[in-house]
BAFI-3210 file (N, C-alpha, C; in Angstrom, 3 decimals, decimal comma, padded with zeros to 6 digits):
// residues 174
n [1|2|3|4|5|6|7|8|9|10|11|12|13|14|15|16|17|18|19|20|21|22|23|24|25|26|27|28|29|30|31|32|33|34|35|36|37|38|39|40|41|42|43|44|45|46|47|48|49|50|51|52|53|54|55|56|57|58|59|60|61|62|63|64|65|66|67|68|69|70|71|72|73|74|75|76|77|78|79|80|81|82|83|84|85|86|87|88|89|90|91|92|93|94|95|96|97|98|99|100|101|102|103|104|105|106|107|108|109|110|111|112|113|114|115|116|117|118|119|120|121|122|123|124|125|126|127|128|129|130|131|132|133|134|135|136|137|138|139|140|141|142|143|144|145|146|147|148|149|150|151|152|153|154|155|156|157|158|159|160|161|162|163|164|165|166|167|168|169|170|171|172|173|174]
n.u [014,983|016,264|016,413|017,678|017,248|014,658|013,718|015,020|014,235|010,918|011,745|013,061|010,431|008,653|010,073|009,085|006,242|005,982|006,732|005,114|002,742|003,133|003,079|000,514|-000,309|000,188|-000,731|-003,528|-005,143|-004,971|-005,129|-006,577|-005,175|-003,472|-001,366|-000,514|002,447|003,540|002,129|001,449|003,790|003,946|001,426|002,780|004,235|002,549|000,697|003,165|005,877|006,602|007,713|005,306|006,533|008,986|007,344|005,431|007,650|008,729|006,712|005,873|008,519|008,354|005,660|006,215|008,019|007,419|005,455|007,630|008,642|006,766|005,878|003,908|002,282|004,063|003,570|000,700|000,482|002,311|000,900|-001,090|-000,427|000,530|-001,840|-002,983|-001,439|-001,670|-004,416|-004,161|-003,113|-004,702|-006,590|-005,259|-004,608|-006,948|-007,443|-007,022|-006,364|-004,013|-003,199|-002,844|-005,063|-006,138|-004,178|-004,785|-007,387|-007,004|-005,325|-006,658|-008,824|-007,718|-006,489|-009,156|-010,068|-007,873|-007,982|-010,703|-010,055|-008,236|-009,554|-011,516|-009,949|-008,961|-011,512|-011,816|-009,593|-009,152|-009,655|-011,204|-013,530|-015,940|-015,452|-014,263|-014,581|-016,391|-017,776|-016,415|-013,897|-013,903|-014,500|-011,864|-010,364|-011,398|-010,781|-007,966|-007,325|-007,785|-006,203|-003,606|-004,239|-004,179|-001,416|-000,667|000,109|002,242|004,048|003,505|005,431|007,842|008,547|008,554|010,976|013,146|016,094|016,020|012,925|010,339|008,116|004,406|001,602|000,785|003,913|004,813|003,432|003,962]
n.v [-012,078|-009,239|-008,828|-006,052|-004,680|-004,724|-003,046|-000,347|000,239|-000,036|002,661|004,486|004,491|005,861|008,580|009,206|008,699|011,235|013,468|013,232|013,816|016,483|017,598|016,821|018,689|020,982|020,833|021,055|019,244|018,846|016,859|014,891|013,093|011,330|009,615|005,691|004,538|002,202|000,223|-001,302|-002,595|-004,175|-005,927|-007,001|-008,934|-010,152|-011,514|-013,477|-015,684|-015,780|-016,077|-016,317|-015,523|-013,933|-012,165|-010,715|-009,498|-007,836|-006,030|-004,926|-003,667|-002,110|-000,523|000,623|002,363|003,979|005,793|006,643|008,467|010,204|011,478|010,474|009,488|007,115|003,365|003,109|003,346|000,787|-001,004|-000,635|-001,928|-004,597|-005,916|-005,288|-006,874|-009,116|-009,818|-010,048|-011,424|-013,998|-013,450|-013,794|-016,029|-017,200|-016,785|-016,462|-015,219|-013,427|-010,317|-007,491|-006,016|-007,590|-006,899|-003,663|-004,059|-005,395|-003,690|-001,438|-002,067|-002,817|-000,711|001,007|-000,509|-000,282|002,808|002,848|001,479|002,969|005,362|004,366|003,809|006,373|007,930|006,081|006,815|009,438|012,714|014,859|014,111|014,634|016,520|015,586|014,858|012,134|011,401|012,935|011,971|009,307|009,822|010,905|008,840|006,941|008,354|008,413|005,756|004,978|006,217|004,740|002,942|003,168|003,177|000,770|-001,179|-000,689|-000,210|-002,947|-004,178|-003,426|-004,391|-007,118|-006,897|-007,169|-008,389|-011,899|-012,044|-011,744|-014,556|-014,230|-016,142|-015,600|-015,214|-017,428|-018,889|-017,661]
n.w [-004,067|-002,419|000,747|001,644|-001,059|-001,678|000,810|000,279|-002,171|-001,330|000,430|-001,626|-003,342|-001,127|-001,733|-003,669|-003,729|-002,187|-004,279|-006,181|-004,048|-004,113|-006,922|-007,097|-005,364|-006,414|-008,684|-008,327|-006,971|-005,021|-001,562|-002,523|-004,507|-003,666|-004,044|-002,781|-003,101|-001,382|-000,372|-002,872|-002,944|-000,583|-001,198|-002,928|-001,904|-000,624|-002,666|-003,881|-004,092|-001,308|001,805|004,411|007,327|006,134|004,486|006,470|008,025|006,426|005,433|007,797|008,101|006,149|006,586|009,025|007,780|006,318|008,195|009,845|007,527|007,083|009,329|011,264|013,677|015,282|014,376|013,463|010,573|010,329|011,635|009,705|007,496|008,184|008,457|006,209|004,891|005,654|004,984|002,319|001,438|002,608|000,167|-001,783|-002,321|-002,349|-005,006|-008,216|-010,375|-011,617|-012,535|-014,563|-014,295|-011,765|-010,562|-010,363|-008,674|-006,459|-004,857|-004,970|-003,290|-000,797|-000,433|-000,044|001,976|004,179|004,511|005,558|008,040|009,280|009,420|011,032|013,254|014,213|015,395|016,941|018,596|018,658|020,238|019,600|018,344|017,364|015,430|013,344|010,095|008,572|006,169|004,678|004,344|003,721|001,253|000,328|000,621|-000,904|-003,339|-002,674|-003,006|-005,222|-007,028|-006,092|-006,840|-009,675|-010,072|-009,402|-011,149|-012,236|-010,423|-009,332|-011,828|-011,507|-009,317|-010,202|-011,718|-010,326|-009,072|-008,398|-007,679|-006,243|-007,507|-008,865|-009,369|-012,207|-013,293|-013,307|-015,366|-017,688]
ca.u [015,207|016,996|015,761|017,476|017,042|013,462|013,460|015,780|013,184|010,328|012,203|012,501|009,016|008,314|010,147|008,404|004,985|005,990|006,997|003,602|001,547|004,026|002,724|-000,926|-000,956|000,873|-001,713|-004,693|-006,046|-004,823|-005,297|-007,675|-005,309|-002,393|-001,260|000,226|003,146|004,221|000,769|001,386|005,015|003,271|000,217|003,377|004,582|001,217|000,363|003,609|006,221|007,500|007,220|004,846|007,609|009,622|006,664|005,166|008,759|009,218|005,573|006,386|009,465|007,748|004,630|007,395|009,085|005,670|005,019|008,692|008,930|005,497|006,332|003,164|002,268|004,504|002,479|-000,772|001,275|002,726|-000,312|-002,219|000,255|000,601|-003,391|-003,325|-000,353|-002,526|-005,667|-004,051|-001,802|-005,383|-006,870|-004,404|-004,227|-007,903|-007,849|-006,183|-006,116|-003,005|-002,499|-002,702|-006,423|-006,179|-003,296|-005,109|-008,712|-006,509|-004,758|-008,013|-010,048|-006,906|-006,472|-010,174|-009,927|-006,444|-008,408|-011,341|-009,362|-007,296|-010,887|-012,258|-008,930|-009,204|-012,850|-012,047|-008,736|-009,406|-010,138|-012,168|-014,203|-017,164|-014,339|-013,480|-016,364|-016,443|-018,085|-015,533|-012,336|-013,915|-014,301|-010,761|-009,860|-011,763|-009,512|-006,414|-007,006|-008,265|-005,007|-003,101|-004,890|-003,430|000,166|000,097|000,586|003,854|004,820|004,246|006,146|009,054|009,346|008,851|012,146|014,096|017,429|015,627|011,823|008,953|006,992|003,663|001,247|001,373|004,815|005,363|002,952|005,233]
ca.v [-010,662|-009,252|-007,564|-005,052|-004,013|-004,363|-002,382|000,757|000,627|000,608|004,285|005,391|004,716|006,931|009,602|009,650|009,433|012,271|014,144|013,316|014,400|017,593|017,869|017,285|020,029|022,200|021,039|021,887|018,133|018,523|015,212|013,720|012,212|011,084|007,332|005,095|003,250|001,637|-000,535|-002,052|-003,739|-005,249|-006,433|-008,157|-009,539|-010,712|-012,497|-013,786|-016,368|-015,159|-016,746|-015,475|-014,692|-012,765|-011,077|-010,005|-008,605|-007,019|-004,912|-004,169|-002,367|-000,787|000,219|001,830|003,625|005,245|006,555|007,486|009,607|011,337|012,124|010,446|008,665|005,457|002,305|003,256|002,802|-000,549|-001,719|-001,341|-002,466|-005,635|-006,051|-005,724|-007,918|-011,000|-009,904|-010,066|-012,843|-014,537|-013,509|-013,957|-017,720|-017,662|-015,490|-017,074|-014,071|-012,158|-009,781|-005,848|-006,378|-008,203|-006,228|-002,542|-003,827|-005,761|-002,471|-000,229|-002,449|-002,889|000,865|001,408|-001,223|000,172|004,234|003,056|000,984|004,463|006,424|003,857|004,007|008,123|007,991|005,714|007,182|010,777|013,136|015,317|013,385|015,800|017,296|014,564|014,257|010,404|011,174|013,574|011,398|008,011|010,423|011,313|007,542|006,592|009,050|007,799|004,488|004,985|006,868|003,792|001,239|003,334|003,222|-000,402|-002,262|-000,212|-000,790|-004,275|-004,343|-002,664|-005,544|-008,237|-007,099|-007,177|-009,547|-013,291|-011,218|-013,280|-015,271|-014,882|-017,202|-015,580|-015,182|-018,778|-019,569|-017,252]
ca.w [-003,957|-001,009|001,576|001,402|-001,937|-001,731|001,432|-000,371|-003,262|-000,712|000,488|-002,494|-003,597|-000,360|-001,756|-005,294|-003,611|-001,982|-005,120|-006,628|-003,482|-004,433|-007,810|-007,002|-004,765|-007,282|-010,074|-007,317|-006,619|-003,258|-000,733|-003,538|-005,464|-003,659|-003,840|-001,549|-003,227|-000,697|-000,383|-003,907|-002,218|000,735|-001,856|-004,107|-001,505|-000,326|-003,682|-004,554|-003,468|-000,297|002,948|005,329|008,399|005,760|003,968|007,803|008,970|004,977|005,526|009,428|008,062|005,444|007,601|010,039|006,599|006,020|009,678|010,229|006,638|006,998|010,634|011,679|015,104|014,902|014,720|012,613|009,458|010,593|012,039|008,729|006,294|008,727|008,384|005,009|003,837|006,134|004,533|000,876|001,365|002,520|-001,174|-002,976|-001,640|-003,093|-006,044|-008,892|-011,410|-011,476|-014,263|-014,415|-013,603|-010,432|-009,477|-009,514|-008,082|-005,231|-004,217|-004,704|-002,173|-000,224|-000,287|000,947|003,321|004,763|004,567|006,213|009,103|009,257|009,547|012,311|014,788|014,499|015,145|018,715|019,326|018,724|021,518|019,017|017,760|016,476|014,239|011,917|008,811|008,038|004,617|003,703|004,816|002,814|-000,224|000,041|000,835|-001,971|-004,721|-003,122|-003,508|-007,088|-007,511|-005,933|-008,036|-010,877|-009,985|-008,722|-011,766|-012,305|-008,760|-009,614|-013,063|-010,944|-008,168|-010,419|-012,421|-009,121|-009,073|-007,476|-006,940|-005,704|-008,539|-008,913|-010,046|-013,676|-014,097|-013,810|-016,669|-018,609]
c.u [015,677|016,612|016,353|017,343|015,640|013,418|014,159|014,869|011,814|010,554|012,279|011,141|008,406|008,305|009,471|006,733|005,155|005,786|005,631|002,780|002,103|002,954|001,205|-001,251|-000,681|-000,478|-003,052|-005,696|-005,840|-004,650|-005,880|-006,694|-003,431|-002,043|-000,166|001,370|003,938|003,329|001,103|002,697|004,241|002,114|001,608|004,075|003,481|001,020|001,517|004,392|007,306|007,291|006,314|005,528|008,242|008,570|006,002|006,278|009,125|008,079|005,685|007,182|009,151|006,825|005,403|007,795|007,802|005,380|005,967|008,869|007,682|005,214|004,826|003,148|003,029|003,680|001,484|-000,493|001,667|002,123|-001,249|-001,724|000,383|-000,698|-003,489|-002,353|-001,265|-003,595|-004,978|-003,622|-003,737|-006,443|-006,514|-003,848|-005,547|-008,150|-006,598|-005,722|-005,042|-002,755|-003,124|-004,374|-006,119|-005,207|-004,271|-006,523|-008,253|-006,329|-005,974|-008,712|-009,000|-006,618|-007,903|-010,540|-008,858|-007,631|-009,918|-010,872|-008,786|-008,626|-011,204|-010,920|-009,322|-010,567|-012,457|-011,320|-009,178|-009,826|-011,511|-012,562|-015,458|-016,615|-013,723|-015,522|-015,614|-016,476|-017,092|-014,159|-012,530|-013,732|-012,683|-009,935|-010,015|-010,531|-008,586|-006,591|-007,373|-006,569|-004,046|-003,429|-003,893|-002,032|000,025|000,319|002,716|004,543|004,981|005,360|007,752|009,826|009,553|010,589|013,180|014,640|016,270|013,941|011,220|008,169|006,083|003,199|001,463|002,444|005,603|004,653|003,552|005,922]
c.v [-010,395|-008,062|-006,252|-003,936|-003,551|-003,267|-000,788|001,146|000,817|002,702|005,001|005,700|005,759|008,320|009,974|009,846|010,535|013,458|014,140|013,964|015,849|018,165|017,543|018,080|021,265|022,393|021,405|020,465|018,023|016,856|014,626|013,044|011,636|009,549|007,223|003,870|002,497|000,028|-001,491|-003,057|-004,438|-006,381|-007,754|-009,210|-010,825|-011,787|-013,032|-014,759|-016,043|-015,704|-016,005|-014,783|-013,546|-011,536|-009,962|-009,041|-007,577|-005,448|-004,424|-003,032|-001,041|000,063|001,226|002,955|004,570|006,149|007,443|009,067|010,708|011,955|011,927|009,626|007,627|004,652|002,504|002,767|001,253|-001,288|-002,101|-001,945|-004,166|-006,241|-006,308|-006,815|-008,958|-010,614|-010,126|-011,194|-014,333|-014,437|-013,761|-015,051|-018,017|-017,380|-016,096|-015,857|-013,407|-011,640|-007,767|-005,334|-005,803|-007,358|-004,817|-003,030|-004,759|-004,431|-001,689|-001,571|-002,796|-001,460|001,343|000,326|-000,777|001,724|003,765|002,186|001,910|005,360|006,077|004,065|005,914|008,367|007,583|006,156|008,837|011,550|014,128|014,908|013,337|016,527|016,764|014,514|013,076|010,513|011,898|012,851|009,954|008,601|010,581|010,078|006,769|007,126|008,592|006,538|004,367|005,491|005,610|002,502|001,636|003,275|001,999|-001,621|-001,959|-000,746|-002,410|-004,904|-004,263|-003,943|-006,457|-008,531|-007,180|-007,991|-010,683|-012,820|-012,464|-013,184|-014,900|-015,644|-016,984|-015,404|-016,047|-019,331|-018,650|-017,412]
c.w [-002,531|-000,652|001,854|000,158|-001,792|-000,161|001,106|-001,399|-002,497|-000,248|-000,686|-003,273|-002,608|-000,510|-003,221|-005,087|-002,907|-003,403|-005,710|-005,509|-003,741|-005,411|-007,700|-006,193|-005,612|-008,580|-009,832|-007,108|-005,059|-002,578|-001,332|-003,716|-004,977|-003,439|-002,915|-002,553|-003,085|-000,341|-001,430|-003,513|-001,616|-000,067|-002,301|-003,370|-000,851|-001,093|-004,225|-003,650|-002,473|000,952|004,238|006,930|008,053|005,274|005,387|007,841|007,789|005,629|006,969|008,883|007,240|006,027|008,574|009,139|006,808|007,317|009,759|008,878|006,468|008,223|011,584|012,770|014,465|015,271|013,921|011,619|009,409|011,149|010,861|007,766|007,008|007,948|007,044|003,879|004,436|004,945|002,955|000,946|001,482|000,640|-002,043|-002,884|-002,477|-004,347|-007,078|-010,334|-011,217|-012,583|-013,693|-013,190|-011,983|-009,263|-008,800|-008,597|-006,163|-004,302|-004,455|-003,568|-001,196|000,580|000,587|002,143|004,021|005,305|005,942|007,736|009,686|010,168|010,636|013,900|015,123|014,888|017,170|019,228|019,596|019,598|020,688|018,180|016,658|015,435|013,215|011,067|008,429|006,711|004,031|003,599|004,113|001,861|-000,340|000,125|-000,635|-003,295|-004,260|-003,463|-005,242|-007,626|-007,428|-006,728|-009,155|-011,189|-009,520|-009,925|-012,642|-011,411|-008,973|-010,697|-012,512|-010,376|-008,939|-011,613|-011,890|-009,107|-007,811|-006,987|-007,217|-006,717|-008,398|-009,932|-011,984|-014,092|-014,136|-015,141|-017,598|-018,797]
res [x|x|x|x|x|x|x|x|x|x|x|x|x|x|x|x|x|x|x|x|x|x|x|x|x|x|x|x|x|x|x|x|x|x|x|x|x|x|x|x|x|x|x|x|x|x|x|x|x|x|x|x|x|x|x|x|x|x|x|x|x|x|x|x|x|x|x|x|x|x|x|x|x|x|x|x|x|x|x|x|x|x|x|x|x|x|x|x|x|x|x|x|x|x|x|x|x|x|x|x|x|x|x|x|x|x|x|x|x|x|x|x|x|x|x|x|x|x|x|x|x|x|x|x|x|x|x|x|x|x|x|x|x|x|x|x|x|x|x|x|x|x|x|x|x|x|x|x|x|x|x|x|x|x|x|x|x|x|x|x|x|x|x|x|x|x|x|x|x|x|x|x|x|x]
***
């Protein structure tokens, strides 16, 4: 698969979770229920056959897409998507299950590992510090990643139909 396709379908995945955090504010779920599916790329690249130089410099660019299109500090984004392509790429070296499963409970504990990594930098960086609620910002970490679990076996269905996309382990025993 070529990078830049997969990096054009990363952007547009940007702009469709947009459109959904759209429509869950319209339908009144607000920040509960908005997914990240940009997370479920970096995961497929994580668990599948991609080389770890390219999959690093793939989730860098994406981690940047995410910062630059949500107009948030640069770096936070591309710091955790880094973090979490090693940390998957390390599970998914141990973790022999791949199937719809494996995909959403990867990306939900991926997702609250990413939210609460998110929670702890704002916590040391933050100047107001007494003004962030912890319990209310995991709860809301928690629903997106539940939300992201639910969209990541699409997200994966998507990449793996991509011209030359990275194998994984089950869609060689297919």
């Amino acid at each position: 698969m070529s990078n830049a396709l997969l990096l054009a379908l990363g952007f547009v995945l940007l702009a469709l979770q947009n459109l959904v955090a759209k429509l869950s504010d319209a339908v009144g779920f607000g920040e509960w229920a908005y997914p990240s599916l940009v997370l479920p790329v970096v995961l497929f690249l994580a668990v599948g056959d991609v080389s770890l130089a390219r999959g690093s410099l793939l989730s860098f660019v994406l981690g940047y897409f995410v910062d630059a299109f949500a107009g948030l500090p640069l770096g936070l984004n591309t710091f955790l998507m880094q973090v979490l392509f090693l940390l998957s790429r390390v599970a998914g070296l141990k973790l022999f299950l791949h199937g719809k499963v494996f995909q959403s409970v990867l990306t939900f504990v991926a997702g609250i590992a990413g939210g609460a990594l998110t929670v702890a930098l704002h916590v040391v960086f933050e100047r107001a510090q007494g003004r962030l609620a912890i319990g209310h910002a995991m709860m809301v970490v928690a629903t997106q990643s539940l939300a992201t679990g639910l969209f990541a076996p699409l997200v994966f269905a998507v990449l793996a139909r991509l011209p030359g996309a990275a194998t994984t382990t089950q869609a060689k025993e297919n």
